[in-house]
Legacy VTK file of the C-alpha trace (Angstrom):
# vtk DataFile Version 3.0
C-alpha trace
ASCII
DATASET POLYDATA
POINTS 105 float
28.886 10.225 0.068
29.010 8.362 -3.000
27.299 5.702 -2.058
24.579 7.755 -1.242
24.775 9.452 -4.074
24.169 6.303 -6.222
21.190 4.887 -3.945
19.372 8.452 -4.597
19.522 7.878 -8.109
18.529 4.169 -7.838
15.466 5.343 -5.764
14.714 7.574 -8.546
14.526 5.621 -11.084
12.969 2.700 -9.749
10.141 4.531 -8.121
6.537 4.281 -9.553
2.902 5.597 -9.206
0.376 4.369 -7.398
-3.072 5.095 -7.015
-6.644 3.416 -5.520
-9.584 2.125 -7.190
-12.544 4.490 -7.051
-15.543 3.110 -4.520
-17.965 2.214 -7.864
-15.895 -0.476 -8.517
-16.308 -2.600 -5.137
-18.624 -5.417 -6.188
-17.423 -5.631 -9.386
-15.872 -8.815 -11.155
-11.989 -8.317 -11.803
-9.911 -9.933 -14.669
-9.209 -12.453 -12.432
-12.917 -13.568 -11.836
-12.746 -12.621 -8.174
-15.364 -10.086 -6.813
-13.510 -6.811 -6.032
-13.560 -5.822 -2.240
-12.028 -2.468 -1.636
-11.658 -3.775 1.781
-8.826 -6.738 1.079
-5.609 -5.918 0.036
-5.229 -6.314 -3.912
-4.212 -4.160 -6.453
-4.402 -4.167 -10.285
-1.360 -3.802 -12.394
-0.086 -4.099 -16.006
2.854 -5.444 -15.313
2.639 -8.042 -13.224
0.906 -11.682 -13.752
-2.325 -12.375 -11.973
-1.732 -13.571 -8.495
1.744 -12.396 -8.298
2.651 -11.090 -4.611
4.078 -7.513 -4.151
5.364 -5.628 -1.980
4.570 -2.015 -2.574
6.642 0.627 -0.146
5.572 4.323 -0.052
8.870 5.645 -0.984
7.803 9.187 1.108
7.061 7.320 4.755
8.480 4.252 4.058
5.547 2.288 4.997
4.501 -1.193 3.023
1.698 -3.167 2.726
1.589 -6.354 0.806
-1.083 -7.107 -2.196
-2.239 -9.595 -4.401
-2.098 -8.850 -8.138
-5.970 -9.405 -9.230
-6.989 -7.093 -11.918
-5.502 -5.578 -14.617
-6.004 -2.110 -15.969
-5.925 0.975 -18.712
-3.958 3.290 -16.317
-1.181 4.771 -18.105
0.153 7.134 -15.786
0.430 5.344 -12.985
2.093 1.488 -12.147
-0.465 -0.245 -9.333
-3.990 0.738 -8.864
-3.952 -0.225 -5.070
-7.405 -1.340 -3.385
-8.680 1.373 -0.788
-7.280 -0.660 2.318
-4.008 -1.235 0.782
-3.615 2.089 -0.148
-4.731 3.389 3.020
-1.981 0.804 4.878
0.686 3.581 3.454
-0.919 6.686 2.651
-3.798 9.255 3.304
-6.262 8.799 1.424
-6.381 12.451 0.357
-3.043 11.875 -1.300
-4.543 10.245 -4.275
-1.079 9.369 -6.303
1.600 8.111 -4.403
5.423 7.480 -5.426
6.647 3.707 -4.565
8.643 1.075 -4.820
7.481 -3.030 -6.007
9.217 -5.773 -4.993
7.892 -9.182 -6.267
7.393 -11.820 -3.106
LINES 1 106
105 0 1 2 3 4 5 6 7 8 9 10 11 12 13 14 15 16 17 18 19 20 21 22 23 24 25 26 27 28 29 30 31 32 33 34 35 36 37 38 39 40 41 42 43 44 45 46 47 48 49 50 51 52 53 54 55 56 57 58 59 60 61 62 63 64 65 66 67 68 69 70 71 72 73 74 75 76 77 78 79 80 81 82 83 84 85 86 87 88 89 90 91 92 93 94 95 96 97 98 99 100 101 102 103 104
């Protein structure tokens, strides 16, 4: 019981926010020079370096989906700004902000 007590609170505070990039922003040049395509599986983030590998879990269904760190953004309530087809690997779309874990590859 304890120890299940103690992984509740590690999932707690070691969850973040994710979100998806809005459709007017497929075509656009990214911080990282690359053209976005809402149909690859990047994400933006403030936190991690440019090219950096994640693994991003939805911490409700477990699912995960592994992006590519090639933008950066002003987002302040939220950790990853997922593209559309890696957000859609782990969530509805109609969810809009999702709780999740990162785990640096």
């Amino acid at each position: 019981m304890k120890y299940l007590l103690i992984m509740c609170v590690w999932c707690v505070l070691t969850s973040f926010k994710a979100t998806y990039y809005n459709d007017t922003f497929h075509g656009k040049v990214m911080r990282s020079g690359a053209i976005y395509d809402m149909n690859k599986l990047t994400c933006a983030s403030n936190t991690h370096k440019l090219g950096t590998k994640l693994k991003v879990t939805n911490v409700d269904n477990g699912k995960s989906v592994i992006v590519k760190v090639t933008d950066t953004g002003s987002f302040r309530k939220v950790t990853l700004d997922l593209s559309k087809k890696a957000f859609s690997k782990i969530a509805e779309l109609d969810k809009g902000v999702i709780n999740i874990t990162i785990k640096k590859i």
